[in-house]
Backbone as ProteinMPNN parsed JSONL, in Angstrom:
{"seq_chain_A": "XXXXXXXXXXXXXXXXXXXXXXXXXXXXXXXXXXXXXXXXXXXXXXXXXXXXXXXXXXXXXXXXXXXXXXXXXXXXXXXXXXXXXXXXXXXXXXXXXXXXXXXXXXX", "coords_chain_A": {"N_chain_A": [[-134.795, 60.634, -17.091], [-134.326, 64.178, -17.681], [-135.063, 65.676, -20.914], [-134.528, 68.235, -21.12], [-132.362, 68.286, -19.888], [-130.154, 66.41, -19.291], [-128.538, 64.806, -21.307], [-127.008, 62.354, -23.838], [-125.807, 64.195, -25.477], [-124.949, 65.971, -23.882], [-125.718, 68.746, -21.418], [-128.063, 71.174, -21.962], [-127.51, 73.77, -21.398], [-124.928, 73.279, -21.434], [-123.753, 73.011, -24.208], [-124.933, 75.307, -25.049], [-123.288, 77.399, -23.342], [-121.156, 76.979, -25.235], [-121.448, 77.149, -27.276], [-119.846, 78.661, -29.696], [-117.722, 76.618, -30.66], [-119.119, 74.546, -30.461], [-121.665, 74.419, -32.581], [-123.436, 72.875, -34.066], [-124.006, 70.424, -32.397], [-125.281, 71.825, -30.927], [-127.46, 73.156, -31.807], [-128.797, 70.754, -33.173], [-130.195, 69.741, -30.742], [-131.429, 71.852, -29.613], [-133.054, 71.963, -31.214], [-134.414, 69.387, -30.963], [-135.631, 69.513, -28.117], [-136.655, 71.799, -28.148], [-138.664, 72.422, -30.032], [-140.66, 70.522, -30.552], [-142.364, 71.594, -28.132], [-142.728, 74.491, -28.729], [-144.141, 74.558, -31.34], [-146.781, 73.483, -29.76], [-147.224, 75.649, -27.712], [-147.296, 77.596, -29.976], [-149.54, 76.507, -31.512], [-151.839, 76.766, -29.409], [-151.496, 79.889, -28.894], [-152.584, 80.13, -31.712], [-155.294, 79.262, -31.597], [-158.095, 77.734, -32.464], [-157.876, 78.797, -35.489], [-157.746, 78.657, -39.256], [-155.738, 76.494, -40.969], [-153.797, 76.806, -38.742], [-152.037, 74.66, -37.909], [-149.811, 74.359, -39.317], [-148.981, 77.398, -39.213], [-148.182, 77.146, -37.129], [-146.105, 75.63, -37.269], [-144.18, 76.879, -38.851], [-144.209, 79.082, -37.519], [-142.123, 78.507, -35.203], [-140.186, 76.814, -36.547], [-139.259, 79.315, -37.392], [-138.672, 80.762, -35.107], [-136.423, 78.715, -34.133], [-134.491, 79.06, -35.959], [-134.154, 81.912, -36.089], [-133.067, 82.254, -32.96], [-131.105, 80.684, -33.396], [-129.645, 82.9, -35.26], [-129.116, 85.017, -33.632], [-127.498, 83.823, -31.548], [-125.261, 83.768, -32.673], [-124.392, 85.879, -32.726], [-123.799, 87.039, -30.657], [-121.316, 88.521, -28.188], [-120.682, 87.007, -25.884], [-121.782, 84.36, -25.507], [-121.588, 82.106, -23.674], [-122.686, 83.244, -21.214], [-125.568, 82.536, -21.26], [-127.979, 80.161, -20.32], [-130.024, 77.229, -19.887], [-132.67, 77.86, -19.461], [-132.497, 80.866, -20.564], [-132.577, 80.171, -23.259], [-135.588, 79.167, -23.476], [-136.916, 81.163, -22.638], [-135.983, 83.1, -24.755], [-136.8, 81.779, -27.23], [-139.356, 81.282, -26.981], [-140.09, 84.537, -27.185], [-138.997, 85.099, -29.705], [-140.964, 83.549, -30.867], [-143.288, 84.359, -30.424], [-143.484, 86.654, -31.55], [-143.21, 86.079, -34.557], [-145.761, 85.263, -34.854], [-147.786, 87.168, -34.261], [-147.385, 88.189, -36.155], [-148.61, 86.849, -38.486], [-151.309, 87.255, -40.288], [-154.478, 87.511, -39.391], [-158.284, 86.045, -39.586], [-161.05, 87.925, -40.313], [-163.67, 88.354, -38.531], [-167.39, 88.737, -39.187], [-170.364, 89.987, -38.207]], "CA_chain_A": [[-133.918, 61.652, -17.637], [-135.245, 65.374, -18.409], [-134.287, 65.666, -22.017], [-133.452, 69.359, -21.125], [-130.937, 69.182, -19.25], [-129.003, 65.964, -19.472], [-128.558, 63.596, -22.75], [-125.651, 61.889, -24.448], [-124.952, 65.272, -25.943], [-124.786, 66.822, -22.907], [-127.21, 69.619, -21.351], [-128.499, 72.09, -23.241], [-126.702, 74.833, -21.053], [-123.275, 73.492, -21.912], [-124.152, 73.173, -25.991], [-125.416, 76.716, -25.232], [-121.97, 77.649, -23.134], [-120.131, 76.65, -25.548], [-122.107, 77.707, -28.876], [-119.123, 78.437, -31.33], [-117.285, 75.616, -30.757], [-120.541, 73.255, -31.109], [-123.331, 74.898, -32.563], [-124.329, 72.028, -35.079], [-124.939, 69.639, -32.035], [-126.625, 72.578, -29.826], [-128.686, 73.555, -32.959], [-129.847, 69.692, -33.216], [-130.253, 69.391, -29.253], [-132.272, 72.276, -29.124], [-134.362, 71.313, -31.924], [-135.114, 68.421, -30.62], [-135.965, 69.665, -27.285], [-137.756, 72.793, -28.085], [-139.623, 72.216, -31.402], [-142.011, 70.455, -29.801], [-142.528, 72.782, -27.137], [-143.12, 76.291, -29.349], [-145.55, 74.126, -31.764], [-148.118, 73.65, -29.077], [-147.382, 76.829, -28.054], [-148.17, 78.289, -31.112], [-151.091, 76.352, -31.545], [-152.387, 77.614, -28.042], [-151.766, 81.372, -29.137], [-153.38, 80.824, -32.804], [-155.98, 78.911, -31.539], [-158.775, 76.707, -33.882], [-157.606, 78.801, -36.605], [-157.741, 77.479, -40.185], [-154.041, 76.563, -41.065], [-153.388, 76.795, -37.886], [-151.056, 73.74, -37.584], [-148.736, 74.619, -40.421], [-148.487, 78.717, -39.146], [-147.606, 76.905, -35.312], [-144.707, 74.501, -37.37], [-143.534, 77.815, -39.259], [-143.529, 80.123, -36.503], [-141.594, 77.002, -34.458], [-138.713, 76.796, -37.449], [-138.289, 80.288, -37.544], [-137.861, 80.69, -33.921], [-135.564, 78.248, -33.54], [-133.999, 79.867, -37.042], [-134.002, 83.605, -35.592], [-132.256, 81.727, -31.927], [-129.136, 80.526, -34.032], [-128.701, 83.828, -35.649], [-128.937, 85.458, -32.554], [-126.375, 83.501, -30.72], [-123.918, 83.716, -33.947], [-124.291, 87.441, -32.913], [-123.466, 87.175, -29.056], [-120.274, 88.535, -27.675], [-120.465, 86.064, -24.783], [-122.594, 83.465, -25.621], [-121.161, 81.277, -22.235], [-123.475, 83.825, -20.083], [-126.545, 81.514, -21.35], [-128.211, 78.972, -19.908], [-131.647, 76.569, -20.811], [-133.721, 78.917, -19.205], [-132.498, 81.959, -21.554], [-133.133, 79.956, -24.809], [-137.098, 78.818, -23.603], [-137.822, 82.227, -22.73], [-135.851, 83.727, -25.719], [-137.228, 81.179, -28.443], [-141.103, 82.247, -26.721], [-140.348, 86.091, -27.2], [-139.129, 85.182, -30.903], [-142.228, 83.258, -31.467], [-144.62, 85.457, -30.438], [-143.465, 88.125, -32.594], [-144.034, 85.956, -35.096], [-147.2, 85.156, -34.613], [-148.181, 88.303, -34.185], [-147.566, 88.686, -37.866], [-149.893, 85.973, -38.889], [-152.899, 87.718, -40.778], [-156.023, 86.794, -38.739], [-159.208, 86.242, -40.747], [-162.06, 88.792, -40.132], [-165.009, 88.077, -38.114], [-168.644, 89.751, -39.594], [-171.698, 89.322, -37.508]], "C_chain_A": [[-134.76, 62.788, -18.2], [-134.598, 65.827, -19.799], [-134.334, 67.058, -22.264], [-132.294, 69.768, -20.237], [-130.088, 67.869, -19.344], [-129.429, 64.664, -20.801], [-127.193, 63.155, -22.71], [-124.949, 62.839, -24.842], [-124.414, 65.947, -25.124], [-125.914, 67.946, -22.621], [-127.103, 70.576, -22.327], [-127.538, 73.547, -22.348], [-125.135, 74.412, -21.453], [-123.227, 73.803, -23.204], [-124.244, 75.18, -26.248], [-123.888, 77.791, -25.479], [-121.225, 77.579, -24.502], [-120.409, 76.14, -27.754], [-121.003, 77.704, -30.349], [-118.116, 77.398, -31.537], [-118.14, 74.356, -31.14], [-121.839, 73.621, -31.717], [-123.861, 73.828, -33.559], [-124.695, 70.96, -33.674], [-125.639, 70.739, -30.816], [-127.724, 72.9, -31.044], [-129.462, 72.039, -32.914], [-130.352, 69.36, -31.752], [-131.509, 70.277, -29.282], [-133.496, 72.254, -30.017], [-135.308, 70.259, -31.762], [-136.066, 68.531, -29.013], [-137.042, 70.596, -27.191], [-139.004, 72.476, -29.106], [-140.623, 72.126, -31.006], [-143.156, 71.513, -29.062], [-143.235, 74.018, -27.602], [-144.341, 75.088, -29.884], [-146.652, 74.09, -30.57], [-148.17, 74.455, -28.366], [-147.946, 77.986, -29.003], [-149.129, 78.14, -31.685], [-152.239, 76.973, -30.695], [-152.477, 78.601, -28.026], [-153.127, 80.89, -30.538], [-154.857, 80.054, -32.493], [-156.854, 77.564, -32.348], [-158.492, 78.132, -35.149], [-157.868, 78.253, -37.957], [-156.132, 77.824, -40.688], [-153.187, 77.074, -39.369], [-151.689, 75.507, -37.55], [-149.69, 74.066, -37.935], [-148.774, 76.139, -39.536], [-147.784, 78.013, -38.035], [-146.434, 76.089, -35.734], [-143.769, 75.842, -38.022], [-142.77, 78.874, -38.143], [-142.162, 78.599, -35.981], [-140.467, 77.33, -34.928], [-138.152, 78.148, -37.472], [-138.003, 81.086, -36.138], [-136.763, 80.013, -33.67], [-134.139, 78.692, -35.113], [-133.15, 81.307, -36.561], [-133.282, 83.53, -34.097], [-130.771, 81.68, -32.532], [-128.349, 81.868, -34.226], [-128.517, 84.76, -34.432], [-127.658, 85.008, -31.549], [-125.387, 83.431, -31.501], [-123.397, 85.031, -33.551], [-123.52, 87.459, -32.072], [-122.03, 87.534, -29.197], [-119.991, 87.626, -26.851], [-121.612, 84.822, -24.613], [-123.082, 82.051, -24.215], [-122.155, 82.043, -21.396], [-124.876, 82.776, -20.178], [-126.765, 80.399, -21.09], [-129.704, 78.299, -20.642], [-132.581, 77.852, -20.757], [-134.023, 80.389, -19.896], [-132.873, 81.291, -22.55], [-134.444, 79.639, -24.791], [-137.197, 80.623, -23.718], [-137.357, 83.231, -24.1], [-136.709, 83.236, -27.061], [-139.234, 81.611, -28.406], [-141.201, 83.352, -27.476], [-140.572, 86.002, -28.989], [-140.174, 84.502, -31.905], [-143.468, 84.093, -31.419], [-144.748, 86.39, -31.485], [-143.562, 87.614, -33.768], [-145.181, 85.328, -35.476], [-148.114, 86.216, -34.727], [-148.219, 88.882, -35.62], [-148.142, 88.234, -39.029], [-150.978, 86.523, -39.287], [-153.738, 86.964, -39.919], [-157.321, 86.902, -39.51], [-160.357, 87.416, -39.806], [-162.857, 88.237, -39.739], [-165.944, 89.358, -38.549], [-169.546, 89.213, -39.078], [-172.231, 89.265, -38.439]], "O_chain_A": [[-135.687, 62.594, -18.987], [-133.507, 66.39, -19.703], [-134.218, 67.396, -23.442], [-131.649, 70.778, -19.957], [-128.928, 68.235, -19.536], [-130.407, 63.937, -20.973], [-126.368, 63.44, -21.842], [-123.721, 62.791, -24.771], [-123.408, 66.591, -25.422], [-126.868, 68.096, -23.386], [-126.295, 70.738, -23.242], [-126.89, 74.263, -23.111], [-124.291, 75.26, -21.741], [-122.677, 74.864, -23.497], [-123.845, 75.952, -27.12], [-123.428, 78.432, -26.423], [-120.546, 78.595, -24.647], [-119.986, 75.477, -28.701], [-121.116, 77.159, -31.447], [-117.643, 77.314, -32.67], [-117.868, 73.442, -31.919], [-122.922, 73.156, -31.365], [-125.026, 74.079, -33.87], [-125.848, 70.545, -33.791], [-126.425, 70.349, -29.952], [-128.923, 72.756, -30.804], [-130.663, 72.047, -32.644], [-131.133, 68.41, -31.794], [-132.593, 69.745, -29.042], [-134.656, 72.469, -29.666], [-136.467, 70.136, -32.158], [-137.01, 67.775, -28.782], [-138.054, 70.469, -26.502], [-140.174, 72.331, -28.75], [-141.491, 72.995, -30.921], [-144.261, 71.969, -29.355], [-144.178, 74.518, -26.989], [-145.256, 74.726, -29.144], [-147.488, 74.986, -30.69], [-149.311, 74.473, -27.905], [-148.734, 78.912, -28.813], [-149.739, 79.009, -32.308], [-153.261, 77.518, -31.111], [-153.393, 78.998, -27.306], [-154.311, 81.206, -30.417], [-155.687, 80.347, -33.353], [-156.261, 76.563, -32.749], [-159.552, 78.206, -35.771], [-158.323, 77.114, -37.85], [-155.534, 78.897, -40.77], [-152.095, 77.621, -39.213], [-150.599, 75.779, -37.047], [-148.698, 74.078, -37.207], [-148.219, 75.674, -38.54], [-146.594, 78.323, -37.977], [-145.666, 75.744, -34.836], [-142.587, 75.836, -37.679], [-141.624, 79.274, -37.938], [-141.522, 77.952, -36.81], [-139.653, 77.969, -34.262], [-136.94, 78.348, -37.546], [-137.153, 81.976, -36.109], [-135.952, 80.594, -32.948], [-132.939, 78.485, -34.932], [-131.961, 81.614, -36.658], [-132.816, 84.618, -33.758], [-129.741, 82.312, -32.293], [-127.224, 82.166, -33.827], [-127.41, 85.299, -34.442], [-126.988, 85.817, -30.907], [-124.392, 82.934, -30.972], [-122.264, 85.401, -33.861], [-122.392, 87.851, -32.37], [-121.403, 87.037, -30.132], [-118.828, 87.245, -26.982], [-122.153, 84.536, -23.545], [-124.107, 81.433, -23.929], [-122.628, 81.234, -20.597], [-125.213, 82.232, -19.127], [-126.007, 79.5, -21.454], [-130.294, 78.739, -21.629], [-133.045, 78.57, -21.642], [-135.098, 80.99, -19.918], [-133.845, 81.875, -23.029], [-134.938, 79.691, -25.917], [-137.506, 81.217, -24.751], [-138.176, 84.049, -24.52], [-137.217, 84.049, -27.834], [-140.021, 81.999, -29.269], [-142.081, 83.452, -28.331], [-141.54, 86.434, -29.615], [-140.317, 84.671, -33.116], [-144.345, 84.352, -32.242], [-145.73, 86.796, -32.106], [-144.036, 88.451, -34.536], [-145.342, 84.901, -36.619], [-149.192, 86.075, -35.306], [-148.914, 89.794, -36.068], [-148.245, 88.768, -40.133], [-151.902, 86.276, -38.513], [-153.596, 85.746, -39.81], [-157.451, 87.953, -40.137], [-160.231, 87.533, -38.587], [-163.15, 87.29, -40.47], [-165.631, 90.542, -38.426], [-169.759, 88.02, -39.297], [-173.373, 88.804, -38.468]]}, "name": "protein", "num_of_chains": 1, "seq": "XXXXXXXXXXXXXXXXXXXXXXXXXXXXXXXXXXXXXXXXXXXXXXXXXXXXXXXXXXXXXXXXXXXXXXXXXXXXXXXXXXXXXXXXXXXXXXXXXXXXXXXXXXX"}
């Protein structure tokens, strides 16, 4: 079983579909599915870092944070499928990441 697309809850495109009628079990579906996913993502952007772990579990929560309110927003939320929430929950990680102070290198 690919635990993005079919579970007990159902796939993650119907949860998606069908957002304001279920968003507490698409919010835990896709937490459980993505979470993972962005963290070693976001480890893989920030690199060996120090605090690296903890910025890659932050960014993570507030991607999948800054996803909800985003689809609270939607006029048509049913147009979405899995494949819009990986590449949306990416875009909203990056950006913040991107806002992560980086320490200074001095030769």
């Amino acid at each position: 079983m690919n635990s993005c697309e079919d579970s007990e809850v159902g796939s993650v495109s119907q949860l998606v579909q069908q957002w304001e009628a279920q968003e507490s079990p698409a919010v835990e579906r896709i937490y459980l599915d993505y979470f993972p996913k962005l963290q070693v993502l976001a480890r893989r952007v920030l690199g060996g870092l120090p605090g690296a772990s903890i910025d890659a579990e932050d960014a993570a929560q507030s991607a999948i944070k800054s996803f909800c309110r985003y689809m609270r927003k939607l006029d048509q939320p049913n147009q979405k499928h899995r494949d819009d929430v990986w590449r949306i929950l990416c875009k909203i990680a990056a950006s913040a990441l991107m806002e992560i102070p980086r320490p200074t290198w001095k030769p």
